[in-house]
C-alpha positions, 0 to 999 in steps of 0.5 A: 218932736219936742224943742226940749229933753226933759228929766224926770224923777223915775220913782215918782215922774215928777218933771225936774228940768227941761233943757232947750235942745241944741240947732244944727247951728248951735251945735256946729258952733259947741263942735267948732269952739270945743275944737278951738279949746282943744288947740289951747289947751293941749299947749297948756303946761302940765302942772296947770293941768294937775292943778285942775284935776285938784281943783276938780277933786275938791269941788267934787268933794264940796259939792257931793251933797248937791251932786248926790242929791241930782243923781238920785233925783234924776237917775233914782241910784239910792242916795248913798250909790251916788254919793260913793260915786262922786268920792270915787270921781274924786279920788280919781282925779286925784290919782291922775294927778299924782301918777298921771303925769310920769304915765305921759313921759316919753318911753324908750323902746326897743329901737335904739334911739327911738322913743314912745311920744303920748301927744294929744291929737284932737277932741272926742265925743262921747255918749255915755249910759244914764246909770253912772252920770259922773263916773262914766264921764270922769274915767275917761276925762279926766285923763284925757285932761292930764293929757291934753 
């Protein structure tokens, strides 16, 4: 076994990274601060986190090229896939943070009195497919983000 993941170009096998793995203790460690991010963050005020999901729209969108580029060197989606991925991440994130926050509002329901809370209640891990790297990531985060 290898102490090492490697990405490869898969239209030509050209080797393109290698990534150190993680030991158990290295990754107890990841699992034990990303807890701790969580505490703070979901105190975090909810224009902060609009602001992010901006922030994160524009880099995206500075930042295609490049991105674009390391999707289709790694994955080997045409270039132009991999570009209208990252703009669609984009305008994601900036759709979260026009109606994401008046989606997260206390609701009435049919209880009088009685009210629907959404409140963050821990991290998640998830392990996603190869063939979106940004999207399948972004459409679940960035509204766990808006969140909390």
């Amino acid at each position: 076994m290898t102490d090492y993941a490697v990405s490869k170009n898969p239209a030509n096998g050209e080797i393109l990274a290698r990534y150190p793995l993680q030991s158990l203790a290295e990754l107890d460690a990841t699992l034990e601060a990303s807890a701790k991010a969580f505490k703070q963050w979901r105190e975090t005020d909810m224009a902060l986190r609009v602001k992010v999901l901006r922030q994160l729209a524009e880099q995206l969108r500075q930042r295609e090229p490049e991105l674009s580029r390391a999707i289709t060197l790694e994955m080997g989606k045409p270039l132009a896939q991999a570009r209208a991925e990252i703009l669609k991440c984009a305008s994601l994130s900036e759709w979260y943070a026009e109606h994401g926050p008046a989606m997260l509002e206390d609701q009435p329901t049919q209880v009088p009195d009685a009210w629907q809370r959404f409140k963050p209640v821990g991290t998640i891990l998830a392990v996603m497919p190869w063939n979106f790297p940004f999207w399948q990531v972004l459409r679940g985060a960035v509204g766990m983000l808006l969140a909390g």
